[in-house]
VEXVO-317381 format. One record per residue (C-alpha): y, x, z; residue number from 1. Coordinates in Angstrom, 1 decimal, padded with zeros to 4 digits. Example, Ala and Ser with C-alpha at 12.3 -4.5 7.8 and 13.67 -1.06 7.14 Angstrom:
// VEXVO-317381
[[-004.5; 012.3; 007.8]; 1] [[-001.1; 013.7; 007.1]; 2] 
END
This chain:
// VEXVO-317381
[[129.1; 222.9; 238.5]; 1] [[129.9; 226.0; 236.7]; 2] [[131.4; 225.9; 233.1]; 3] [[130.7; 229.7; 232.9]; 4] [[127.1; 231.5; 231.5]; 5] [[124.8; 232.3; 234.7]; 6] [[123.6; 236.0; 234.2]; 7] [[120.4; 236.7; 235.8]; 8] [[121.7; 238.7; 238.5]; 9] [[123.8; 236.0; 239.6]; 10] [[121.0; 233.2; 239.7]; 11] [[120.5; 231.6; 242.9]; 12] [[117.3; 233.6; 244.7]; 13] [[115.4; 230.3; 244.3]; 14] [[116.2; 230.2; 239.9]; 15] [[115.6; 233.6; 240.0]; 16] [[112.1; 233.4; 241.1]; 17] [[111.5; 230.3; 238.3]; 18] [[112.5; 232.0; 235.7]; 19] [[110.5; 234.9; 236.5]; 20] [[107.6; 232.7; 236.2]; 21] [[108.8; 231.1; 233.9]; 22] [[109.3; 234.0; 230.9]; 23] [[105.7; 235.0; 231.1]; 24] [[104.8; 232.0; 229.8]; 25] [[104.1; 231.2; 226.5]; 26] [[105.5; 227.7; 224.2]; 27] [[108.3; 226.9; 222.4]; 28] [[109.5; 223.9; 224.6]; 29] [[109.9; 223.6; 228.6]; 30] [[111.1; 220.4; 230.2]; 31] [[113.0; 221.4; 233.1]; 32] [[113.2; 218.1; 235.7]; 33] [[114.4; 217.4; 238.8]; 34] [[116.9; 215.6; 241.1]; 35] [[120.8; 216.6; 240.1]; 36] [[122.0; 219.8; 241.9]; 37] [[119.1; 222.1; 241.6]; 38] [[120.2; 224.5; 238.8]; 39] [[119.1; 222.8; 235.7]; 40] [[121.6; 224.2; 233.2]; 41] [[121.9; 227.7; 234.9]; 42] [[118.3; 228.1; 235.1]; 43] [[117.9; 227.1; 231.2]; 44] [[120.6; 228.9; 230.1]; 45] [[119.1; 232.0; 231.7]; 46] [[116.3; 231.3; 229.9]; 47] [[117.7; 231.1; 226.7]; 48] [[119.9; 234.4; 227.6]; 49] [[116.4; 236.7; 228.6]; 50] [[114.8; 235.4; 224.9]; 51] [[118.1; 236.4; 222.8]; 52] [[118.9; 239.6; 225.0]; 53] [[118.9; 242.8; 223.0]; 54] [[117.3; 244.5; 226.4]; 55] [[115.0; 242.0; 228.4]; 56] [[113.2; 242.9; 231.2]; 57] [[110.4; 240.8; 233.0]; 58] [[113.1; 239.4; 235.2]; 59] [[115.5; 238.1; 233.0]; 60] [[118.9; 239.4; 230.1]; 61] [[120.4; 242.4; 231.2]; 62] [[124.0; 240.9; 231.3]; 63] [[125.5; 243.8; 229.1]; 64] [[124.1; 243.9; 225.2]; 65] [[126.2; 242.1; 222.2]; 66] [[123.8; 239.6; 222.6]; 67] [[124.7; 238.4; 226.5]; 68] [[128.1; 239.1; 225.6]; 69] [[127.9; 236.8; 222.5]; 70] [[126.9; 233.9; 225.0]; 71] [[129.7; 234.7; 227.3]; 72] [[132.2; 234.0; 224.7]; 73] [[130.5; 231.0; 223.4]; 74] [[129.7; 232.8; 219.8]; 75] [[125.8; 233.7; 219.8]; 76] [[124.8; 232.6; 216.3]; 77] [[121.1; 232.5; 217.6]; 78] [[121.7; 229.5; 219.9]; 79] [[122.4; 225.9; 219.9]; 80] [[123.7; 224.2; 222.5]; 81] [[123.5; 219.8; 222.9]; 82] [[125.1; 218.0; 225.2]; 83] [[127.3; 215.1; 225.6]; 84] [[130.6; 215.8; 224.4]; 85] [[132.4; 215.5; 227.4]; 86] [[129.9; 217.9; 228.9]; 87] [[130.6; 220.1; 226.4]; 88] [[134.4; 220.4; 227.1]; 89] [[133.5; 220.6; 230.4]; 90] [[131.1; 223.4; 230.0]; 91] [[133.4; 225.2; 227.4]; 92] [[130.8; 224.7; 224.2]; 93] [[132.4; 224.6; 220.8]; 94] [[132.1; 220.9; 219.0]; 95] [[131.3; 220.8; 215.5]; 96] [[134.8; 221.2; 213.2]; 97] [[133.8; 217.7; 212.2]; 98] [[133.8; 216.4; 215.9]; 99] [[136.6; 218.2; 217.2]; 100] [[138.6; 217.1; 214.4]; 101] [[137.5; 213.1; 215.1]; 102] [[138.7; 213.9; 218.6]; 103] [[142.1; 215.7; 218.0]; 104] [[143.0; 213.0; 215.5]; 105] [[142.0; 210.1; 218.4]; 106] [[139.9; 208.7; 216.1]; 107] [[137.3; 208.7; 219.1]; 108] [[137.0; 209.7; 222.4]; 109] [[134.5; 212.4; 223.1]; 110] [[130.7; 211.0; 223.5]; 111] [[129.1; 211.0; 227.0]; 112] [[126.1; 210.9; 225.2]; 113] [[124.0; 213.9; 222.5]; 114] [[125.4; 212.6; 219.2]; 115] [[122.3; 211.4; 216.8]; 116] [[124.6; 213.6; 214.1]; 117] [[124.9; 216.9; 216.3]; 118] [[120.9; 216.5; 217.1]; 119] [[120.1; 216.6; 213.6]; 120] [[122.6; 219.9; 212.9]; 121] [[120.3; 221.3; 215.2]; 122] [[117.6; 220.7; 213.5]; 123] [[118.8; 222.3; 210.5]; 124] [[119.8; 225.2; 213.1]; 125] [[116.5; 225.1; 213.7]; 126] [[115.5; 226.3; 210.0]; 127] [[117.4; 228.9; 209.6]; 128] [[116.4; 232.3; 210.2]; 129] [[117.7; 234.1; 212.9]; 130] [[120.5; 236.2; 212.6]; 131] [[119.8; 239.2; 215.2]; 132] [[116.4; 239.3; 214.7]; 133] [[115.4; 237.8; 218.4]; 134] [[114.6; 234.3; 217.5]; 135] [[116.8; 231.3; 218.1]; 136] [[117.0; 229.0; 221.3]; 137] [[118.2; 225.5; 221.4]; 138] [[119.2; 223.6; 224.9]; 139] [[119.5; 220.3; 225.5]; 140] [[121.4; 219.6; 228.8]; 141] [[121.0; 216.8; 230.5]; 142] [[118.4; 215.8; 228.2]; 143] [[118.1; 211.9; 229.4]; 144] [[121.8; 211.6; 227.4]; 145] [[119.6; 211.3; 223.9]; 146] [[119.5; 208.3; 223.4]; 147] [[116.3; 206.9; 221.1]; 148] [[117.6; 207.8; 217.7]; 149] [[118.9; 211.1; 219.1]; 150] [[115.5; 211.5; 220.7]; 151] [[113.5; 210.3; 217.8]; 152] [[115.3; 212.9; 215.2]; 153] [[114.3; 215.8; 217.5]; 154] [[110.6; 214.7; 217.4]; 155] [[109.0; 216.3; 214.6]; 156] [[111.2; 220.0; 215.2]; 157] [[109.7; 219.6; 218.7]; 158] [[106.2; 218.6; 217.5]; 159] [[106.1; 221.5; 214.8]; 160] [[108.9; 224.2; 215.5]; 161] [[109.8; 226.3; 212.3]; 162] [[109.3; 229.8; 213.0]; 163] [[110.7; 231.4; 216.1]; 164] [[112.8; 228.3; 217.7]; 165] [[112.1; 227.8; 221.4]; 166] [[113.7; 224.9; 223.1]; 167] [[114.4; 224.2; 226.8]; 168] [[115.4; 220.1; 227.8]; 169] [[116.5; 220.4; 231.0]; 170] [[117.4; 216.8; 232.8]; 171] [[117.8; 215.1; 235.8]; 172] [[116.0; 212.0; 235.2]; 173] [[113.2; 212.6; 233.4]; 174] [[111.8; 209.3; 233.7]; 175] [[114.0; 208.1; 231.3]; 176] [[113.1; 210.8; 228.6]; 177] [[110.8; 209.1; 225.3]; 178] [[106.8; 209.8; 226.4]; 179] [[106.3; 211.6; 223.1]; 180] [[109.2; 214.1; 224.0]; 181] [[107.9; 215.1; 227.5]; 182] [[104.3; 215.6; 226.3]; 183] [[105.4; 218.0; 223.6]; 184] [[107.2; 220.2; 226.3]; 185] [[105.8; 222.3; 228.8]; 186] [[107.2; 220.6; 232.2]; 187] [[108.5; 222.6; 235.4]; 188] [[109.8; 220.8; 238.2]; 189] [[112.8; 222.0; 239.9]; 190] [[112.1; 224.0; 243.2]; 191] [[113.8; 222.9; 246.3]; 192] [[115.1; 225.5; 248.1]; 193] [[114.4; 226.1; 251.8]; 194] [[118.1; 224.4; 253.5]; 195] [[118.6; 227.8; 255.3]; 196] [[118.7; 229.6; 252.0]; 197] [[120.7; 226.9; 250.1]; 198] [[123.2; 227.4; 253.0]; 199] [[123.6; 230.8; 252.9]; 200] [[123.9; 230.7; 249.3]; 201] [[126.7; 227.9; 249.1]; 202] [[128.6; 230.6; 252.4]; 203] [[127.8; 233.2; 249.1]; 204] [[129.8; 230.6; 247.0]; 205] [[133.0; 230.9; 249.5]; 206] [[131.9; 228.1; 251.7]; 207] [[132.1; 227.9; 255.6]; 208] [[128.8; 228.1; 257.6]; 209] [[130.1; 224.4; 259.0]; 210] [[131.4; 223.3; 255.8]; 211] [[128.2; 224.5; 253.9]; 212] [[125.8; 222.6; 256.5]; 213] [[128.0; 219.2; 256.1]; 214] [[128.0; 219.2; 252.6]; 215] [[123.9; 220.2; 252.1]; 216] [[123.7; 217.5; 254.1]; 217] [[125.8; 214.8; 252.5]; 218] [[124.1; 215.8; 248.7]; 219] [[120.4; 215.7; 250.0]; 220] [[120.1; 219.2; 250.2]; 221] [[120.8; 219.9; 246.7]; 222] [[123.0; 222.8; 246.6]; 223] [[124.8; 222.8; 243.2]; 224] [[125.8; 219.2; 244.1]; 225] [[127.3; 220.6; 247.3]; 226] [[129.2; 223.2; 245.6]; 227] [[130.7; 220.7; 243.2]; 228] [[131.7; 218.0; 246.0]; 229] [[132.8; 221.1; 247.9]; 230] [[135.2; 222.0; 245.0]; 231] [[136.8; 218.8; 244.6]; 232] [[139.1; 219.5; 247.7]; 233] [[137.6; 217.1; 249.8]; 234] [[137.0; 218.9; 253.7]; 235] [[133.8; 218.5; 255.8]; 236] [[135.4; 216.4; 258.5]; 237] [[136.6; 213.7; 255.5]; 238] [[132.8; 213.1; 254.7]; 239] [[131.7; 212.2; 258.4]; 240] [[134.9; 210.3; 258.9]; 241] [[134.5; 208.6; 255.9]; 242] [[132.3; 205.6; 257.6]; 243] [[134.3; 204.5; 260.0]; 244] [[136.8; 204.5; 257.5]; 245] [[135.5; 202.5; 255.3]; 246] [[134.2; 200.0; 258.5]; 247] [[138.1; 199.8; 259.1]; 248] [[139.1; 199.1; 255.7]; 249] [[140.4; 202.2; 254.4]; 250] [[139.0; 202.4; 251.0]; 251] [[141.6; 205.4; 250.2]; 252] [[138.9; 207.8; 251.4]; 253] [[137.2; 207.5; 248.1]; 254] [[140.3; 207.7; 245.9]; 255] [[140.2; 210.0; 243.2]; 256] [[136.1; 209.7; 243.0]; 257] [[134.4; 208.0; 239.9]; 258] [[132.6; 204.8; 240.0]; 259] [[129.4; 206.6; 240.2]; 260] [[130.4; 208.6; 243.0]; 261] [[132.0; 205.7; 244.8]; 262] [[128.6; 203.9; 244.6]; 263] [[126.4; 206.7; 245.3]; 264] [[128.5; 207.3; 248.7]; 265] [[127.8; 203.8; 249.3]; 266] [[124.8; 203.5; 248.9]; 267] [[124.3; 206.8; 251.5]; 268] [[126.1; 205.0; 254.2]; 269] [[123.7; 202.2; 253.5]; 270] [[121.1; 204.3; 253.0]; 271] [[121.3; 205.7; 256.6]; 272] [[122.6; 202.7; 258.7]; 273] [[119.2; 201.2; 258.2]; 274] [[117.3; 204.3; 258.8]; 275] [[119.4; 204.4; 261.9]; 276] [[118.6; 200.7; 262.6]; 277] [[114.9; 201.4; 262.4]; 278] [[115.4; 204.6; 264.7]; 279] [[115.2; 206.8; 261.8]; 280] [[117.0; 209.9; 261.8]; 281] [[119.7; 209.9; 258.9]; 282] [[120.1; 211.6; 255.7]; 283] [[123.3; 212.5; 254.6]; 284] [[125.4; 212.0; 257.7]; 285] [[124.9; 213.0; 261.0]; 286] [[123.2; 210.8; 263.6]; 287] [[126.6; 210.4; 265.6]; 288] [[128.1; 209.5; 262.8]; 289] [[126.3; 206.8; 261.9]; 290] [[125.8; 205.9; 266.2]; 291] [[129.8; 205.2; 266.5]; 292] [[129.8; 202.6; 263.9]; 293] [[128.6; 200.3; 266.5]; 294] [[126.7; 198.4; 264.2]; 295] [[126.0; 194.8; 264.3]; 296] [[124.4; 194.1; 260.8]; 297] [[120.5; 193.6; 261.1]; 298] [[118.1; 195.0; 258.5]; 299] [[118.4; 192.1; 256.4]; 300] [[121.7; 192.4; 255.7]; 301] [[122.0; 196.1; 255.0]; 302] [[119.3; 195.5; 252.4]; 303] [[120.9; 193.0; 250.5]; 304] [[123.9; 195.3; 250.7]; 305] [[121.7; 198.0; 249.5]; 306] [[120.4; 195.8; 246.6]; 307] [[123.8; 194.5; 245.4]; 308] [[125.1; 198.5; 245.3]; 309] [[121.9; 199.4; 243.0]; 310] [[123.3; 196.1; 240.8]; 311] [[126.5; 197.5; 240.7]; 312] [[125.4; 201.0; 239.4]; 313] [[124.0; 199.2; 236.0]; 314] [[127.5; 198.7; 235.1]; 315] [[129.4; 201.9; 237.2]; 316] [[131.0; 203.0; 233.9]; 317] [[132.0; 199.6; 232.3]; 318] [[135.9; 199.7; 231.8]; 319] [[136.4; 197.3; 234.9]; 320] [[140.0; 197.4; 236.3]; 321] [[139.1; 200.1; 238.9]; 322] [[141.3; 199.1; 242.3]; 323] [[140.0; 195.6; 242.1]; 324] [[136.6; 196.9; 242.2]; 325] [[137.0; 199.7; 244.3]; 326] [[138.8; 196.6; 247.0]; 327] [[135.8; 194.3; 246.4]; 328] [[133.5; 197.1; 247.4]; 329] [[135.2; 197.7; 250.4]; 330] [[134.9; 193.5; 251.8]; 331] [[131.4; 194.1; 250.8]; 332] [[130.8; 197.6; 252.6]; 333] [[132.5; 195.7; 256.2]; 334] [[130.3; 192.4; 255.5]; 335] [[127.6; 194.6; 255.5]; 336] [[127.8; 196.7; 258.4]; 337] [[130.1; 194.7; 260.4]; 338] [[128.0; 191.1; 259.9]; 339] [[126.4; 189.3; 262.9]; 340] [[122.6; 189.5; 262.7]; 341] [[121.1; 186.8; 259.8]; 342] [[119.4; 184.1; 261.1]; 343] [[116.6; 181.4; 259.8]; 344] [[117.5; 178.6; 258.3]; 345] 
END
């Protein structure tokens, strides 16, 4: 994950093609959806960079006019950008004075969620008329942070834009998006891109051609995922040994991850030692990987394991004391793979 603007030269060949298709259609709000990892943001902010751009072409901004420049730096008067606060920082947005202040001050601590009070500045954003004459964008990234007042106060801007607004919601779980907001957006699922050229674009990204193929792997074959896990530090050969690790007791492996990503690993160790038990190839690790676990769980018991882990995700950012857990979901993770076979009562 990039905190940078994408230019369109420097999509990924598989965004590029999108947002080709994309900019000769015709609205004033797209949905983009998909899994995580497949170029939400960049794709959108391209989009929103081709409609400001002083000199657009059929493919996308040209990467050099005030108006590209103006996004680089974070200053384009003609766009508004929403997103969870801590995505923001991350990101390198601007908060409001009013927020930023509120933050500096520890009054709060910055929102993982789109503020209902940042959703309706937009909307006055929105109403104004646009300062270089090209129309104003707003993007909501990821949009499935709104919660239902947030949503709710972007309803009737969506349902009747003023003027020459377009808007682009790009999530990852659109699912949990209102109805009323998806069908007042134009939707476009997320391409997957062929794993040969997500490889070679991640070996683009400064990856090895081993490293690349472990970490498409591990994220499903999303690649912006892999870049991200890729960046963390952790090495190729960490990931498969990570297993047997865990089988062994050494929950130190997943040190330094997030509850989210210590469940999500989980639950892809899970995930493939039953599709290895019903002679399934797996996902995310290799097959000899998942062989020299030896294991002696049955079906049964991976599922329950499975089950308790999607539990646990309900509460994954809950202020629990984070060893304790992180131990408990180790006894559980050996239970599970390591358990004799179930039997009838």
């Amino acid at each position: 994950m990039s905190n940078t603007s994408v230019p369109s030269a420097q999509l990924a060949p598989w965004l590029r093609a999108q947002q080709t298709a994309l900019l000769r259609q015709r609205g004033h709000a797209w949905l983009l959806h998909g899994p995580s990892g497949l170029g939400q943001y960049a794709l959108g902010l391209a989009l929103v960079r081709a409609w400001l751009c002083d000199n657009p072409t059929e493919h996308g901004a040209c990467g050099q006019c005030g108006s590209c420049h103006a996004i680089d730096v974070r200053t384009h008067a003609d766009l508004c950008v929403l997103m969870p606060e801590t995505a923001m920082l991350e990101f390198g947005w601007p908060l409001s004075e009013k927020a930023q202040a509120d933050i500096d001050d520890k009054k709060r601590k910055p929102s993982k969620e789109i503020r209902v009070e940042a959703m309706r500045d937009a909307v006055v954003f929105s109403q104004r008329t646009s300062a270089r004459g090209r129309g104003k964008a707003v993007l909501v990234y990821p949009a499935e942070q709104m919660n239902t007042i947030t949503a709710n106060a972007l309803l009737k801007t969506l349902e009747e834009p003023p003027g020459d607004v377009k808007f682009i919601l790009a999530c990852e779980a659109a699912h949990q998006l209102l109805p009323t907001i998806r069908s007042r957006c134009l939707g476009h699922a997320m391409v997957w891109p062929e794993p040969a050229t997500a490889q070679a674009w991640l070996v683009e990204q400064g990856l090895s051609t081993t490293d690349a193929a472990v970490w498409l792997r591990a994220c499903g074959g999303r690649p912006d995922d892999a870049l991200q896990f890729a960046n963390t530090g952790a090495t190729a050969a960490s990931w498969s040994e990570l297993p047997r690790a865990i089988v062994q007791g050494d929950m130190s492996r997943l040190n330094g991850l997030s509850m989210p990503q210590v469940l999500e690993t989980l639950q892809k160790i899970c995930h493939d030692a039953m599709a290895f038990k019903v002679g399934a190839s797996p996902r995310f690790f290799d097959t000899k990987v998942i062989q020299d676990l030896r294991l002696t769980a049955d079906l049964a018991r991976l599922s329950a394991w499975g089950k308790a882990l999607a539990i646990a995700t309900r509460t994954a950012e809950h202020p629990f004391n984070a060893g304790l857990m992180l131990e408990a979901l180790g006894e559980q993770a050996r239970a599970a793979l390591r358990a004799p076979p179930s039997t009838s009562p």
